[in-house]
ZAMARGU-4260 file (C-alpha; in steps of 0.2 Angstrom, whole numbers, plus 5000, padded with zeros to 4 digits):
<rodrens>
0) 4747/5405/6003 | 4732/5391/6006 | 4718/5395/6009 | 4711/5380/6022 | 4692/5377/6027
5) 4696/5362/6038 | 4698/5369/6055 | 4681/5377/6054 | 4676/5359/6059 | 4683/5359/6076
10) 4676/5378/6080 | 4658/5369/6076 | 4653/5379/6065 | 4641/5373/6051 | 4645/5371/6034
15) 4629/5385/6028 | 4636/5398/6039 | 4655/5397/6030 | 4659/5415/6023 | 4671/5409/6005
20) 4677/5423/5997 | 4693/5425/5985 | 4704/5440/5980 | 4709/5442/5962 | 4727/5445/5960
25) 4729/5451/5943 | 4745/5447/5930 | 4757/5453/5919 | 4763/5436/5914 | 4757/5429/5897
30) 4748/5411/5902 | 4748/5397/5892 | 4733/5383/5892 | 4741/5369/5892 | 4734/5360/5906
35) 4752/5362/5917 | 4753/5375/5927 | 4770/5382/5925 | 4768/5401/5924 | 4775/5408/5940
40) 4758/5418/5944 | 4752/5400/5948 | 4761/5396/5967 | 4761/5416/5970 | 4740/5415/5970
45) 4730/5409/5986 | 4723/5391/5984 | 4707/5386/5987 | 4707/5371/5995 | 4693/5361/6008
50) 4678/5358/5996 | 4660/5352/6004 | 4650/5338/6000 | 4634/5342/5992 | 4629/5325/5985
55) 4627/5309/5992 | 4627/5320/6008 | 4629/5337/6010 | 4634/5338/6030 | 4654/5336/6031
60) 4671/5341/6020 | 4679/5329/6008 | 4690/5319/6011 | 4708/5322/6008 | 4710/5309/5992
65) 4697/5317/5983 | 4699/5334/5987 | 4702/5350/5976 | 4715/5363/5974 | 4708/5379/5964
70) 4718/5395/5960 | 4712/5410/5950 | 4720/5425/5941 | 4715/5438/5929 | 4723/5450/5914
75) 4715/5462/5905 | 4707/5450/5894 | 4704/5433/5903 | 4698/5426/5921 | 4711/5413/5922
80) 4706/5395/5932 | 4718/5381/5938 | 4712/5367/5944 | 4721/5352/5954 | 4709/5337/5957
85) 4715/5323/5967 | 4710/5306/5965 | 4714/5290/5954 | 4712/5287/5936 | 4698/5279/5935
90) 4687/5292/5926 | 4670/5292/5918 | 4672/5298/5901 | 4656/5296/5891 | 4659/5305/5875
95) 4669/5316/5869 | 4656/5325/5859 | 4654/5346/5869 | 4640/5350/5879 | 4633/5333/5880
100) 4632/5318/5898 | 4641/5331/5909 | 4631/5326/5921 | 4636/5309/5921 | 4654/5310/5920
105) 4669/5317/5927 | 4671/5335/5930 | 4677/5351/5936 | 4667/5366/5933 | 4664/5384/5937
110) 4649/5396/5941 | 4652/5415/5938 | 4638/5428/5943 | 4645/5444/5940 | 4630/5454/5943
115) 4631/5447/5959 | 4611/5445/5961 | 4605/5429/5959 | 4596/5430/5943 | 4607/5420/5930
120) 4625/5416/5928 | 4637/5406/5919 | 4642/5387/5919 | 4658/5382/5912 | 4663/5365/5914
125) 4680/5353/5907 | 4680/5334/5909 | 4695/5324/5911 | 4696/5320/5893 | 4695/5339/5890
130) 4678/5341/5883 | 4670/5355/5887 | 4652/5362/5892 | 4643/5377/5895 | 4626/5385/5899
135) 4616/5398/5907 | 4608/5396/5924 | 4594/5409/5932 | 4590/5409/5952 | 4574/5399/5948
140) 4584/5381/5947 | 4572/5375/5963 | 4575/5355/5968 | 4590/5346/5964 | 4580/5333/5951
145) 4583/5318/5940 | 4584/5325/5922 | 4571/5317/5910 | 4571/5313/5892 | 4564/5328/5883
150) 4560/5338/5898 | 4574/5354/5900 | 4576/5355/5918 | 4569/5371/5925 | 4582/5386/5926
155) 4593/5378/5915 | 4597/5385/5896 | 4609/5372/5888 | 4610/5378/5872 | 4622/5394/5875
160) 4638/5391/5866 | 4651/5404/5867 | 4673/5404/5865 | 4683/5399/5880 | 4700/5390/5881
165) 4703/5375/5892 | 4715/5360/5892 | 4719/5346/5906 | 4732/5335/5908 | 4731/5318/5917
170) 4742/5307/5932 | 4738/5293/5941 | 4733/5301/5956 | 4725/5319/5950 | 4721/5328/5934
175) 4725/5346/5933 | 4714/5359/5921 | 4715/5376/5917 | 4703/5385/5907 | 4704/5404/5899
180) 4686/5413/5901 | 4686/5427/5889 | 4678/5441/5898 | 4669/5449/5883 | 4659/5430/5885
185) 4653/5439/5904 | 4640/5452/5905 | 4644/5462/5920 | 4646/5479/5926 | 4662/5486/5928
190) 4658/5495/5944 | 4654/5479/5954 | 4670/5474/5966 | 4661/5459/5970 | 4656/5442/5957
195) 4648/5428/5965 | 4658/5412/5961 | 4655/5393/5966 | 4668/5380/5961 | 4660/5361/5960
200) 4669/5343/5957 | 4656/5328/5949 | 4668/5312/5955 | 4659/5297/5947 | 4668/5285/5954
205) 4659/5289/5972 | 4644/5296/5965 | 4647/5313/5974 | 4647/5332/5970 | 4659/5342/5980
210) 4657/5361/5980 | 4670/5378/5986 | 4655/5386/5993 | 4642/5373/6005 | 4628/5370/5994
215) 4612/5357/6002 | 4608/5342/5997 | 4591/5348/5991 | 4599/5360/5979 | 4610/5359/5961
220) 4627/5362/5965 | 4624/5379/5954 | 4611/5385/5963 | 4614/5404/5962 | 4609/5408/5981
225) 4623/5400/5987 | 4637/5404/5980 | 4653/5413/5987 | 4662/5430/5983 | 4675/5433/5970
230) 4682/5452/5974 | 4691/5461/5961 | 4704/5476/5972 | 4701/5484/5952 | 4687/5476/5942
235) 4689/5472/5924 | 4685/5484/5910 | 4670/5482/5898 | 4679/5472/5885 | 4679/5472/5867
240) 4666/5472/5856 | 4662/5455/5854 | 4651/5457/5839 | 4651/5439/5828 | 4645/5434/5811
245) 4641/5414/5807 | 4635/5415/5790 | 4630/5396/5781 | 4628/5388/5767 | 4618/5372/5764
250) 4615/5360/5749 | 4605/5345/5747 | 4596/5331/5735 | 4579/5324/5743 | 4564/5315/5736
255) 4546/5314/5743 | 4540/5298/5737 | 4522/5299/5747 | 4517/5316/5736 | 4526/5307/5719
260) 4537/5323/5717 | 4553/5322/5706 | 4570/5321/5714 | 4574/5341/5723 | 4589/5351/5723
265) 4592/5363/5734 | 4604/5375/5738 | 4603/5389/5754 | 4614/5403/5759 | 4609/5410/5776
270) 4619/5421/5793 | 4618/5422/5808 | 4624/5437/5820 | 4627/5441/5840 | 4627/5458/5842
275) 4631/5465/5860 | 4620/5479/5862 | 4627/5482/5879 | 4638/5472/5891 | 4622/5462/5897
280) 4611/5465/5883 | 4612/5456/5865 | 4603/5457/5849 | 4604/5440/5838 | 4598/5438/5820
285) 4595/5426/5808 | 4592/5426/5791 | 4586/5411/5780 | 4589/5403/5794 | 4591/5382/5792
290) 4589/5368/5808 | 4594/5352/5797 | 4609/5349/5806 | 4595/5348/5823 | 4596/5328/5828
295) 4577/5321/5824 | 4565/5321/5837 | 4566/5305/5847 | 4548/5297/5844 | 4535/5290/5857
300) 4521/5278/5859 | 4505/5290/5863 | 4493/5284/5874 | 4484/5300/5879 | 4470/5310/5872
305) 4482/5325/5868 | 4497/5331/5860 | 4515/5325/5868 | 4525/5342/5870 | 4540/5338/5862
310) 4556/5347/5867 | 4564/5363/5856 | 4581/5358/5849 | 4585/5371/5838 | 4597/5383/5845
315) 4589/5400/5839 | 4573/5397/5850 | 4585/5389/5864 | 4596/5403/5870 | 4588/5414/5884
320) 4574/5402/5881 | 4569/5404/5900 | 4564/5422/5898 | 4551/5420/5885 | 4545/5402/5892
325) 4546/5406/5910 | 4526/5408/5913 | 4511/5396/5916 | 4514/5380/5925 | 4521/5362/5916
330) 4504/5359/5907 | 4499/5376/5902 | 4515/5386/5894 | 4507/5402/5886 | 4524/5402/5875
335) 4529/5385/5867 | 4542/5390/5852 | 4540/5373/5841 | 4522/5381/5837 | 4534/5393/5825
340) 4541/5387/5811 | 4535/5371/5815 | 4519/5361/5808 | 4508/5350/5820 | 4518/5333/5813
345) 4536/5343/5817 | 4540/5346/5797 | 4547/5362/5794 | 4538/5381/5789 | 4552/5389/5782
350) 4557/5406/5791 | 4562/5420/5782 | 4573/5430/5797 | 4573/5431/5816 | 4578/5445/5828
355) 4579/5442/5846 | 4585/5454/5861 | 4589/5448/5879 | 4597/5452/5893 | 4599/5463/5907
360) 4595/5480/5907 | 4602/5481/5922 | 4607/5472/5938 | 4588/5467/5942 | 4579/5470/5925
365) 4580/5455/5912 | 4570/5457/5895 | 4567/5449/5878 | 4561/5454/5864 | 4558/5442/5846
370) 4550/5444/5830 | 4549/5430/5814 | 4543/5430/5800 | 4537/5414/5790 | 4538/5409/5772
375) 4521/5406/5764 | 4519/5390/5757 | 4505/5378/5749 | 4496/5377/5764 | 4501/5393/5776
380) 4499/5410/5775 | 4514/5419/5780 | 4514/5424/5799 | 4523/5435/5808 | 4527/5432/5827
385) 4531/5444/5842 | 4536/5440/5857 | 4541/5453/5874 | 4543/5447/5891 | 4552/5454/5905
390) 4557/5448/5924 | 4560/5461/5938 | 4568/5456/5950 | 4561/5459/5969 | 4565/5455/5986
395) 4581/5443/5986 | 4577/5429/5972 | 4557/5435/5970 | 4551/5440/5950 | 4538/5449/5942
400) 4535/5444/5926 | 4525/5449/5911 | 4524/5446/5891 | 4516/5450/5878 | 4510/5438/5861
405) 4506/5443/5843 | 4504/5429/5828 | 4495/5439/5815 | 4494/5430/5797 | 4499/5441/5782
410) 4488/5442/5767 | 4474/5434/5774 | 4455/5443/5768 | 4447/5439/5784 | 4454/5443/5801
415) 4467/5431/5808 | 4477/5434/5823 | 4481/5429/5842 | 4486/5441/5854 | 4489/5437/5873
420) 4494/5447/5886 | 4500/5442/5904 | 4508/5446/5923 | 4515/5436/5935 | 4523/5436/5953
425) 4536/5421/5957 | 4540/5423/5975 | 4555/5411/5982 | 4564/5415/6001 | 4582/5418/5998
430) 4585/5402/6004 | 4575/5394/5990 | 4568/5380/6000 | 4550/5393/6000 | 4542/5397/5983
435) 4524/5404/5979 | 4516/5411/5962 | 4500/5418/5953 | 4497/5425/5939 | 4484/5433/5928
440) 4482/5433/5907 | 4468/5438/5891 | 4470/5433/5877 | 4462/5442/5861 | 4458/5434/5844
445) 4442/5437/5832 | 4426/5434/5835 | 4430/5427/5852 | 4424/5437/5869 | 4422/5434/5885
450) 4429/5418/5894 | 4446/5422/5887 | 4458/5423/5904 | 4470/5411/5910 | 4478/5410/5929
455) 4488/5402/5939 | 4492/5400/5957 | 4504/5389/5967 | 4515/5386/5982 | 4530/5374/5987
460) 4542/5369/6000 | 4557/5361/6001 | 4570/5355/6013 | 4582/5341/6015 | 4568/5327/6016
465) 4551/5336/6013 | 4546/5342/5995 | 4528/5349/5994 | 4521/5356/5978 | 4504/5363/5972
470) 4495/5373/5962 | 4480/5378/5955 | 4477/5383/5937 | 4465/5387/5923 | 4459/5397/5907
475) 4443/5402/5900 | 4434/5394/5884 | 4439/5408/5872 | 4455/5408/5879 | 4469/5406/5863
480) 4486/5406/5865 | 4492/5401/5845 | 4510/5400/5853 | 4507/5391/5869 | 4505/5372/5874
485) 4488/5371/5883 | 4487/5351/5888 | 4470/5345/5891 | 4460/5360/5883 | 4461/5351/5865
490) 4447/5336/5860 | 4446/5324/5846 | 4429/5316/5841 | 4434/5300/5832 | 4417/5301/5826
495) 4415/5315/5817 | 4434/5320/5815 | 4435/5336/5821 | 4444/5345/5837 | 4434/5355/5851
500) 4441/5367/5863 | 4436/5370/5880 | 4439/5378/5896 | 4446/5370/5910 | 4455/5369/5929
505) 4467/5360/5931 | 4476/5353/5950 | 4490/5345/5954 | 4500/5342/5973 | 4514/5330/5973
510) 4523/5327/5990 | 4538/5317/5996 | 4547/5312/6011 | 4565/5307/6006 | 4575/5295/6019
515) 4595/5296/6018 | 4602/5280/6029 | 4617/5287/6040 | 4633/5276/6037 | 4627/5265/6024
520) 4640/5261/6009 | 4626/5255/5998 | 4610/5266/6000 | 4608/5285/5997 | 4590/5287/5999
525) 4572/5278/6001 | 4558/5293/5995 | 4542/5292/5997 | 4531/5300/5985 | 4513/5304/5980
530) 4505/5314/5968 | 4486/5319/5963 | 4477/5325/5948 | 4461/5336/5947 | 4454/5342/5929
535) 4438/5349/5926 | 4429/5358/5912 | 4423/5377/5915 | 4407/5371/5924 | 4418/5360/5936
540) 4412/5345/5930 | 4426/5332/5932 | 4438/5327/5916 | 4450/5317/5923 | 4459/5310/5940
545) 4476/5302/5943 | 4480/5296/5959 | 4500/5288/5962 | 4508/5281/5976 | 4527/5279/5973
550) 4545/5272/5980 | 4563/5276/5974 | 4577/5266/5980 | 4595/5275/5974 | 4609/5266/5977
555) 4629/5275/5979 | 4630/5263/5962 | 4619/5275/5952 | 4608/5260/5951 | 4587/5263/5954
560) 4574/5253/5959 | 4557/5261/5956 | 4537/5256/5962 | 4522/5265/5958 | 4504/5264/5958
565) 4489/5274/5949 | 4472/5275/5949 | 4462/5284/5935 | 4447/5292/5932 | 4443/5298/5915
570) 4430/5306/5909 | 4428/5303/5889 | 4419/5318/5881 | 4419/5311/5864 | 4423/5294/5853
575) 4442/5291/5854 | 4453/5277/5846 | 4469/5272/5851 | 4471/5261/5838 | 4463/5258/5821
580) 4447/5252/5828 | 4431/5256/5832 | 4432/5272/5844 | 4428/5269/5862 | 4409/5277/5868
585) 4407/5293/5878 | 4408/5289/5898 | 4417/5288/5911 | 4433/5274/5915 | 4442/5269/5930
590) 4459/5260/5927 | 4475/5256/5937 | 4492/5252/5934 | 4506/5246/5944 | 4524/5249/5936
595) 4540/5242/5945 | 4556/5250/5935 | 4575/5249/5935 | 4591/5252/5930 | 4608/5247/5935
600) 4626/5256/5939 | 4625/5269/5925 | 4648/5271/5926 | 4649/5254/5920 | 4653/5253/5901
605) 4637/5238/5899 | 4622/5247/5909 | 4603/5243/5908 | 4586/5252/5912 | 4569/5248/5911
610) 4553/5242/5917 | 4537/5232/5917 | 4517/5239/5920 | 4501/5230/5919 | 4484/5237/5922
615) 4466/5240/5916 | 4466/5252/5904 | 4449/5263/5900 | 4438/5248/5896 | 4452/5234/5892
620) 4469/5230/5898 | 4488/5237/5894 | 4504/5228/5899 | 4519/5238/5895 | 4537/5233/5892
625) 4553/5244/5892 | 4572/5241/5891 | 4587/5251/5888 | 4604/5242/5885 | 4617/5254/5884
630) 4638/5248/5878 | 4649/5262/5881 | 4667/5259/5873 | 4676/5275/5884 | 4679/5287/5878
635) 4676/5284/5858 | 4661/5276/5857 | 4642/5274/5863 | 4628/5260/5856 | 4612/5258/5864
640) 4594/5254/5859 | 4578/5256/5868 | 4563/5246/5865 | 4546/5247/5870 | 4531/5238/5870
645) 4513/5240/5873 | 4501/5226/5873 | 4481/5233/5871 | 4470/5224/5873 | 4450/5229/5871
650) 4434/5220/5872 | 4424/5216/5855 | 4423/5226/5844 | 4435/5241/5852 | 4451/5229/5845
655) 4468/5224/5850 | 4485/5230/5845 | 4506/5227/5850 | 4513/5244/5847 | 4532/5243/5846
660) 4546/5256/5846 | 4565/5252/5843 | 4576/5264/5843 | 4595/5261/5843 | 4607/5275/5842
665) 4626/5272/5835 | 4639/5284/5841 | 4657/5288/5838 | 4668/5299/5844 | 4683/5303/5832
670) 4690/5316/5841 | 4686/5329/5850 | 4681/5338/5834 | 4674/5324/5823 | 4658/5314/5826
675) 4646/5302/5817 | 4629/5299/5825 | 4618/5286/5818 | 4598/5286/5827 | 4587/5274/5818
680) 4567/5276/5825 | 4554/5258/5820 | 4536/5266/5825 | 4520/5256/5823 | 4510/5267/5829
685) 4517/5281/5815 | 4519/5268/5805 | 4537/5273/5802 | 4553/5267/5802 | 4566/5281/5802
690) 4585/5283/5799 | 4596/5299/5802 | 4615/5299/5801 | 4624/5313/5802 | 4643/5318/5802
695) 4650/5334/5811 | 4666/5340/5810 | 4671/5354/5822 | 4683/5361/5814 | 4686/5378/5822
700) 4680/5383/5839 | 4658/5387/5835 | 4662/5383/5817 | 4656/5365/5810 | 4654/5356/5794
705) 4637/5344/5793 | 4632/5329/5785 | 4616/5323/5787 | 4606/5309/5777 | 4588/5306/5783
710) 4578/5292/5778 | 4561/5289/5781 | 4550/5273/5776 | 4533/5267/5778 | 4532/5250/5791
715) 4516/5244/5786 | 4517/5241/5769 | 4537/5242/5768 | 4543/5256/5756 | 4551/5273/5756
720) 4542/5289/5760 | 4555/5301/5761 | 4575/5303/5759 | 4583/5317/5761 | 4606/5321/5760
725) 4611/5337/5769 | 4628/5347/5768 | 4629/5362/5779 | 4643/5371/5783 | 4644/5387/5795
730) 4659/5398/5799 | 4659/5408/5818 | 4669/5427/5813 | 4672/5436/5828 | 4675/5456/5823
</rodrens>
């Protein structure tokens, strides 16, 4: 039995308005995964077949070669998927590492809501080499967007692992998968007859994203508000407790050569735990926990007045991330989790335990909850941090949202501690293209009064070829949020070297107008864009302006061109250096830059990206030179560096500088079980030239043995400043 979406084409009806839904036929017949398909239950099930573009162009089926064949059965334990996808050989395999370039490769993926409400599901997705990902997805995805380095795209939690089964086998002319998704991995409610369900293809070769269920072109293809209907004539059965144990061990040697300390030991036992405390609801714990297996964070060249906002990379603080980070707007994030257990330069506080529950209380309800407790140390009091959010779910795909902050230092003689307490309402039309928020928070700390809120207000729009976007944003003087990241608040007088807070308001508007050629081969898009920046202090005096006028030329190649022009206006409230010069004087700078960037057809194993910009910059000039060169040997093997150069250049006596960054990165891919990455980092603006190899060996599904060797050195005046050797091994018990 097929089940054929072709013929909708000739009654005129448009893809949008397409009903897909799919009966569950369960099974008595043991199934094996091995990628072949031989179980009878397979050619007695319906097929799904007659899959939608959604990218390049979202307005007609795919075509016959490239098309689809998706079948589904279930036991008492498992949701079985098969999948047939046609087409030739010529795959896009970029690792074989899991959960990492899925979005640049071939693949065939899954995205299961079984609540059925459009406020988070689950992404399962295989490769043709077998490789597997998954995540966690919530309704509030937005815009289909470019992902960029170190910024997690909206909606998106990437770091949920959990145990499924999957193999593929290849032809010349399709590969076939089937995959084995434990239902005790779901939270769901047994009484629901209904899941949603969207089945999507990423084909490389054409640069396309195909989908079961007709998703726009504006959109991710696992946006929750469009999927279809998986019906179940007798739903499945609260599983088994699927309680697990990952308990560690660590040992290591490691010399700090900057402080002169003698040659370190050290050996740490630690556990974690997932403990389901209902179908939709789990309790995580660590104790001792240890992040030395976490890759390094990538440096940058900073040319701003503030902090850059690194991105979170260990796991603990990553899963169910969204419901504890979810608030503010991009600049001002009341909850930012590297300000736990992290000092300002990134070293590590050591943590004594961590608890953390999230999920659903029920079909509409999501809430977390999250305490720590740091170690003291030489130079911080031990702290404990708490953390409780919720998201209600209103209307169709609209949230209310609130949390509540407590960092309170422990055996401290004077009061130290920062609360911070706030609401918000997220509305977005069921459609997704209409979205407005605001929101109201107070912070409380000692000896500060008054002047202490924070808001936010915005509103968007998005359709096929307009994107709109603004909002308006603020926060008091005495505002504090001791776990938040607050950009453009935080001052430093080169002078007098010391930090001043203020209050401030902060608006931003971009807008674009994106231009898909009909019938071009070559061409996917020509987008328009602008964007404008207002900051002032409390008293509405400006702080800074940024103008930009922008092109982007994407090309079915993968390949970019990109233009843009910026004008500035910064205020500069107090000396600052860039470099180690004399500090720049209080006033007020106007500068522009024009930057014209690249990069070429990303499938290709030899693939470049990069970029020039030249411009005034505050009182002096900056030209700034960037390239990527990236050698991919399919499927085994990835090299690439990235350099960057920025050429300052200030009149006397403010001083000139060439700041370089160089970073190559060496991987090989084993298996699909054994990997050796090497990253090495040359900073002259740290003044630090950093190495960090590490071997992981994936022994057993979410059990891995580490090795990691970091090396650190001084660039200026060569030597070693710190060297570290790692051994971690963890072990996943499922009880």
């Amino acid at each position: 039995m097929f089940i054929y979406l072709f013929p909708v084409l000739a009654w005129g009806i448009e893809p949008s308005n397409m009903v897909t839904n799919y009966h569950v036929q369960r099974t008595d017949e043991p199934i094996n995964i091995d990628g072949i398909l031989s179980e009878h239950i397979w050619s007695e099930v319906p097929v799904i077949d007659g899959f939608w573009m959604s990218y390049p162009v979202d307005d007609r089926a795919v075509d016959q070669k490239l098309q689809t064949e998706v079948r589904i059965t279930s036991d008492e334990e498992n949701l079985y998927i098969a999948a047939v996808c046609h087409g030739p050989d010529n795959y896009v395999i970029k690792t074989l590492k899991r959960d990492k370039e899925y979005r640049d490769e071939d693949g065939f993926g899954v995205v299961i809501d079984p609540v059925n409400e459009s406020t988070n599901g689950y992404v399962f997705i295989i490769s043709p080499a077998g490789v597997q990902t998954e995540f966690l997805v919530t309704g509030q995805t937005g815009r289909r967007m470019e992902p960029q380095p170190g910024r997690p795209l909206k909606g998106f939690n990437e770091a949920w692992d959990n145990k499924w089964v999957s193999e593929v086998t290849t032809y010349p002319d399709r590969w076939i998968v089937e995959m084995a998704i434990p239902f005790k991995t779901l939270r769901f409610d047994e009484d629901k007859n209904n899941w949603g369900i969207n089945f999507f293809r990423l084909d490389a070769a054409s640069n396309s994203i195909h989908t079961w269920s007709h998703v726009p072109i504006e959109f991710f293809e696992t946006d929750l508000g469009y999927l279809g209907t998986l019906t179940w004539d007798q739903p499945p059965q609260k599983a088994s407790s699927n309680l697990a144990i990952i308990p560690y061990v660590k040992g290591g040697v490691s010399k700090d050569y900057e402080e002169g300390t003698n040659v370190r030991y050290d050996f740490q036992p630690g556990m974690d735990a997932k403990v389901p405390v209902s179908s939709s609801l789990n309790l995580d714990l660590t104790v001792n926990p240890d992040f030395s297996q976490v890759e390094v964070d990538e440096q940058v060249i900073n040319l701003t007045l503030f902090d850059i906002q690194l991105p979170e990379k260990r796991v603990f603080f990553l899963e169910n991330s969204d419901i504890f980070e979810d608030f503010g707007v991009p600049p001002m994030r009341p909850f930012f989790s590297r300000r736990i257990g992290l000092d300002d330069e990134g070293n590590p506080i050591p943590i004594l335990y961590g608890a953390r529950l999230s999920g659903n209380v029920n079909q509409n309800l999501r809430i977390g909850l999250m305490n720590l407790q740091t170690r003291e140390t030489d130079r911080f009091f031990p702290q404990n941090y708490t953390v409780a959010a919720f998201h209600q779910q209103v209307l169709k795909r609209s949230v209310i949202k609130g949390y509540f902050q407590n960092r309170d230092a422990l055996r401290s003689e004077d009061p130290d501690y920062n609360r911070t307490a706030g609401l918000e309402f997220q509305y977005r039309s069921e459609d997704g293209r209409l979205q407005g928020f605001g929101g109201l928070a107070k912070s409380f700390s000692p000896g500060l009064e008054k002047k202490d809120f924070f808001y936010i207000s915005g509103i968007g729009y998005d359709n096929k070829n307009l994107s709109v976007y603004s909002n308006l944003s603020g926060l008091g003087k005495n505002y504090r949020s001791d776990m938040g990241y607050i950009r453009g608040r935080e001052y430093y007088d080169a002078e007098r070297d010391t930090t001043i807070l203020i209050g401030m308001n902060h608006w931003f508007t971009r807008a674009s107008y994106t231009i898909y050629p009909e019938n071009s081969e070559k061409v996917i898009s020509h987008e328009f864009n602008s964007r404008f920046s207002y900051d002032t202090d409390s008293s509405f005096s400006m702080l800074y302006i940024n103008l930009q006028a922008g092109y982007t030329l994407k090309f079915a190649s993968t390949a970019q061109l990109l233009i843009t022009v910026d004008h500035y206006v910064t205020n500069l409230l107090y000396p600052f250096t860039f470099i180690d010069e004399q500090p720049l004087p209080v006033g007020i700078y106007r500068y522009n830059e024009a930057k014209i960037g690249f990069q070429t057809d990303q499938r290709r194993l030899f693939s470049l990206k990069g970029g020039i910009s030249y411009g005034s910059f505050y009182n002096g000039t900056r030209k700034q030179y960037t390239l990527g060169i990236k050698y991919r040997t399919q499927p085994w093997g990835n090299f690439s560096v990235n350099f960057e150069q920025n050429a300052l250049e200030f009149p006397h006596p403010y001083g000139t500088a060439n700041l370089f960054l160089i970073n190559p990165r060496i991987e090989i891919n084993f298996s699909r079980s054994l990997f050796w990455t090497t990253f090495l980092q040359y900073n002259t603006q740290e003044d630090n030239f950093n190495i960090n190899s590490r071997i992981q060996w994936h022994f057993q599904p979410m059990s891995d043995l580490y090795i990691v060797y970091t090396d650190n050195h001084a660039v200026e005046f060569w030597g070693p400043k710190y060297r570290a050797l790692v051994i971690k091994l963890n072990y996943w018990f499922n009880l």
